[in-house]
C-alpha positions in Angstrom: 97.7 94.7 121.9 97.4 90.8 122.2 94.6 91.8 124.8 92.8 94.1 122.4 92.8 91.3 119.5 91.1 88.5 121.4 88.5 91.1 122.6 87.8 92.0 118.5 88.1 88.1 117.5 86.3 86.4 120.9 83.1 85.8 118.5 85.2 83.9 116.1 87.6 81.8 118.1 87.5 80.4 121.9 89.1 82.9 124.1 90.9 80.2 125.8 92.2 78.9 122.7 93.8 82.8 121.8 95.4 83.1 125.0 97.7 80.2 125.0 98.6 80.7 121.1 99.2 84.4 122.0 101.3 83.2 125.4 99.1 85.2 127.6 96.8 84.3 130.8 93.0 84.4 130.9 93.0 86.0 134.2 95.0 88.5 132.8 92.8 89.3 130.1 89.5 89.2 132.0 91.4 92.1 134.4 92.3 94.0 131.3 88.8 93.6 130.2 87.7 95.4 133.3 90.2 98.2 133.6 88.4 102.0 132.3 89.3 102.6 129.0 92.0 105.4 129.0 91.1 109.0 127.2 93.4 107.5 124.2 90.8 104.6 124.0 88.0 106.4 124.5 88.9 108.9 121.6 90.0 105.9 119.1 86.1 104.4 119.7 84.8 108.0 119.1 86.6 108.3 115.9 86.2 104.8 115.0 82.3 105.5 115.3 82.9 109.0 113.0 85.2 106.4 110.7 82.6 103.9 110.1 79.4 106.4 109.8 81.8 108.0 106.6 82.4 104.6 105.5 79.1 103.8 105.1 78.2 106.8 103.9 80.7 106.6 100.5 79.4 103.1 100.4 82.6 101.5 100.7 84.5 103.2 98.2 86.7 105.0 100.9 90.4 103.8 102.1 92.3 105.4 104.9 93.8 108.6 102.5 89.8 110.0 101.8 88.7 108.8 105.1 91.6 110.9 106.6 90.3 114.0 104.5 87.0 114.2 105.3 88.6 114.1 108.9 90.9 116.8 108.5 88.0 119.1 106.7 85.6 118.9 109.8 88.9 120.4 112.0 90.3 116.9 113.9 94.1 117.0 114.0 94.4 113.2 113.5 97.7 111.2 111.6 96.8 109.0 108.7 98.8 106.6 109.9 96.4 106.7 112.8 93.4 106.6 110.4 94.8 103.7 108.7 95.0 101.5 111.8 91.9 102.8 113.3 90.2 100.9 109.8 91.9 97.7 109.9 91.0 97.3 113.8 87.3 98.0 112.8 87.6 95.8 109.6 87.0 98.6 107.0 88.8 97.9 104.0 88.1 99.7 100.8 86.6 98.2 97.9 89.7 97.2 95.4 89.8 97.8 91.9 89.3 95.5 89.2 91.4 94.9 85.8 89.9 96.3 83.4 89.2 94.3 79.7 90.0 96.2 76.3 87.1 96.4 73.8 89.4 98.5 71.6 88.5 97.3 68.1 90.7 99.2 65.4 89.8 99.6 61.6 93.2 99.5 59.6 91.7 101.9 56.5 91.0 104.7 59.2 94.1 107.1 59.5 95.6 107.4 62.8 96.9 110.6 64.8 100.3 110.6 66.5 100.4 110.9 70.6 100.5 114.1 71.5 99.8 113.5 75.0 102.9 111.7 75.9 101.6 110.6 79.2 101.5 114.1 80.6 97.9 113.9 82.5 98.7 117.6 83.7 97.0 120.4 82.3 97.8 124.1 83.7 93.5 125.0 83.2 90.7 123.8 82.4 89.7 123.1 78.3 93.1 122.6 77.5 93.5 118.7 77.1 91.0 116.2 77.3 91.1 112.3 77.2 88.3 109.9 76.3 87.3 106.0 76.3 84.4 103.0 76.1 84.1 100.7 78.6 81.7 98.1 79.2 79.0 97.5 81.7 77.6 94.1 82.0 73.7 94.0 83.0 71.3 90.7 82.8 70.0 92.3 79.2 73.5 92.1 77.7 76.0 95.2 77.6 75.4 98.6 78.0 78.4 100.9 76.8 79.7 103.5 78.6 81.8 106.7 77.0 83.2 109.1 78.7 85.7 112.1 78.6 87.4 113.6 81.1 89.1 117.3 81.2 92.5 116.4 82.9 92.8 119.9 84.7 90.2 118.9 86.9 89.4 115.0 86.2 86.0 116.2 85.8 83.3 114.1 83.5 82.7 116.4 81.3 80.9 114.4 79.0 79.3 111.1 78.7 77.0 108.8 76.6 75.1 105.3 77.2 74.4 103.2 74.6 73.6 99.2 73.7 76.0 99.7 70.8 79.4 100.1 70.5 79.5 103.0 67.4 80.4 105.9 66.5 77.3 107.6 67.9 78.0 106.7 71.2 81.0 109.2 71.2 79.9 111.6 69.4 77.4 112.4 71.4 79.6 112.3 74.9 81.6 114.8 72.6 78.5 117.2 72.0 77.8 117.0 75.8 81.5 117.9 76.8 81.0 120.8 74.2 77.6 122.2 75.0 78.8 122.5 78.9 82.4 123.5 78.7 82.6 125.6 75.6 86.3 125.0 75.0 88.6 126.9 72.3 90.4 126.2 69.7 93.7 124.1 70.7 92.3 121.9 72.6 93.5 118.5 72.8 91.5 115.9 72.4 93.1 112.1 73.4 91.7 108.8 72.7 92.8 105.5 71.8 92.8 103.9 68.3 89.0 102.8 68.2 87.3 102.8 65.3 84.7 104.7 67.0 87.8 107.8 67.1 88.9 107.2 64.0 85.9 107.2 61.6 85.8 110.3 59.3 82.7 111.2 61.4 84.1 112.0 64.5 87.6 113.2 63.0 85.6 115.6 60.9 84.0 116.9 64.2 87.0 117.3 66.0 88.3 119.0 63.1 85.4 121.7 63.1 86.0 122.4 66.6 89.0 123.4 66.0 90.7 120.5 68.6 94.2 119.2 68.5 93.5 115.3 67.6 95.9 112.7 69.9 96.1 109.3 69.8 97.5 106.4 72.2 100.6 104.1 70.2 99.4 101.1 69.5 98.1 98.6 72.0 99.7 100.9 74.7 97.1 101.1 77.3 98.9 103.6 79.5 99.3 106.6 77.2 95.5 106.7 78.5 96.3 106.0 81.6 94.0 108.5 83.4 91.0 106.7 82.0 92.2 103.8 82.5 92.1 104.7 86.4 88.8 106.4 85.8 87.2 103.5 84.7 88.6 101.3 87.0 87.3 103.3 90.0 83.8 103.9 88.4 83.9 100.0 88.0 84.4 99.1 91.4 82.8 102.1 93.3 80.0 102.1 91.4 79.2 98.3 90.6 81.7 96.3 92.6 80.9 92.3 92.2 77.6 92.9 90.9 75.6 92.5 87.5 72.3 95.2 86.9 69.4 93.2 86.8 68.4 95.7 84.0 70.0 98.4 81.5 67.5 100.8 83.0 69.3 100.1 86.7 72.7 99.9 85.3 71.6 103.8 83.7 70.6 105.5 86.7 73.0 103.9 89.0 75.9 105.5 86.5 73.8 108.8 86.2 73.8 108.8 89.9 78.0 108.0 89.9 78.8 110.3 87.3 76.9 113.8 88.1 76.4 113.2 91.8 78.8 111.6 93.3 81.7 111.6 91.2 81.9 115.2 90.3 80.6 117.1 92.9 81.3 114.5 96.6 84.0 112.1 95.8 87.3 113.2 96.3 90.3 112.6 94.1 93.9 111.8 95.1 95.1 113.9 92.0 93.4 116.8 93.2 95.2 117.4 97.1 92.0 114.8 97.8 89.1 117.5 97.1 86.2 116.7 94.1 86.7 118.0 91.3 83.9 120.8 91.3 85.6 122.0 94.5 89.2 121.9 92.5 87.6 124.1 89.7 85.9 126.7 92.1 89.3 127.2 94.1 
């Protein structure tokens, strides 16, 4: 092992200086050097290779759990524990998420539903509970907002909407879209936070007409939505990382892409037994 990490580190620090911190010889290692890789080393460079191509492939949004997955799903009988030190040897390290910030802005004359919800992000099939939020997304134009709603059965995106304001039209139209593809029945229920934007007499009186179950989170209780919460924070990270759009147009297709491309139908979600959720709602 001491070996193996001044080979990976011999560009960054003087391999004389390595072997007398790690109390070993230089002849040593310049005989280890030489030896013929054993099978077990040659199969942790071949799957180090596979590792990396997937990687780069998900654009950095993989860890060891997903990595291990798409592993599994091509037939290789490989630990994740394995997986997991296989990445940190190679330097792969998944792209972290961020806190997110509230935009929550509440309007005291609106009524307010009670939480139905109670933190239970299960639902036994699809259409049966669904959970919604704004977020933020920062481009060199100013902000571009982002609503979304998921169905919990599947943590699919059912429904979304982009706008440069922060109103009630930008949910009510991710609302129509969730509607228009999923076609859900009466009894569903429908969770959001306090926002004005799902409070206004508007959108209550849509939900109303679609016969939906209305749930809101308690007050300044961020995790009674905790599975968009998570959504967001993923989208955030996978999608723009430490970057700002140079444009709203960019910032659109780039989330376009995210959200019916990638997110949907490729990316796979720990929830789920780490399949996407299409695949989840075919099985």
């Amino acid at each position: 092992m001491k070996y193996q990490f001044i080979d990976q580190h011999k560009q960054e620090f003087p391999i004389v200086i390595m072997c007398r911190v790690l109390e070993v010889s230089e002849s040593g290692f310049y005989a280890w050097r030489k030896r013929p890789a054993s099978p077990r080393q040659r199969e942790d460079a071949q799957l180090t290779e596979e590792l990396r191509q997937e990687f780069h492939v998900h654009q950095g949004r993989y860890g060891s759990p997903r990595l291990h997955a798409e592993l599994r799903d091509r037939g290789r009988s490989i630990a994740r524990k394995r997986v997991a030190r296989l990445m940190r040897e190679a330097g792969l390290c998944a792209k972290r998420k961020r806190r997110r910030v509230l935009i929550t802005q509440r309007d005291p004359s609106h009524p307010v539903a009670p939480n139905l919800l109670h933190r239970d992000f299960r639902a036994e099939a699809p259409n049966t509970k669904w959970v919604t939020d704004i977020t933020y997304i920062p481009t060199t134009q100013g902000w571009l907002y982002l609503a979304v709603i998921l169905d919990l059965y599947s943590r699919a995106v059912v429904g979304w909407s982009m706008s440069t304001c922060c109103d009630e039209e930008l949910v009510a139209n991710a609302l129509k879209m969730a509607v228009l593809r999923r076609r859900p029945k009466a009894g569903l229920l429908h969770h959001s936070d306090r926002g004005c934007q799902y409070t206004s007499r508007a959108y209550r009186r849509q939900l109303e007409q679609m016969g939906m179950v209305v749930s809101m989170s308690r007050k300044g209780n961020c995790w009674d939505n905790a599975a968009m919460e998570s959504f967001f924070g993923s989208l955030k990270e996978e999608c723009m990382g430490s970057s700002i759009y140079s444009s709203q147009e960019q910032a659109r297709r780039s989330l376009f892409v995210y959200l019916e491309v990638y997110y949907n139908r490729q990316r796979r979600h720990s929830t789920l037994g780490y399949v996407s959720p299409l695949i989840y709602e075919q099985i």
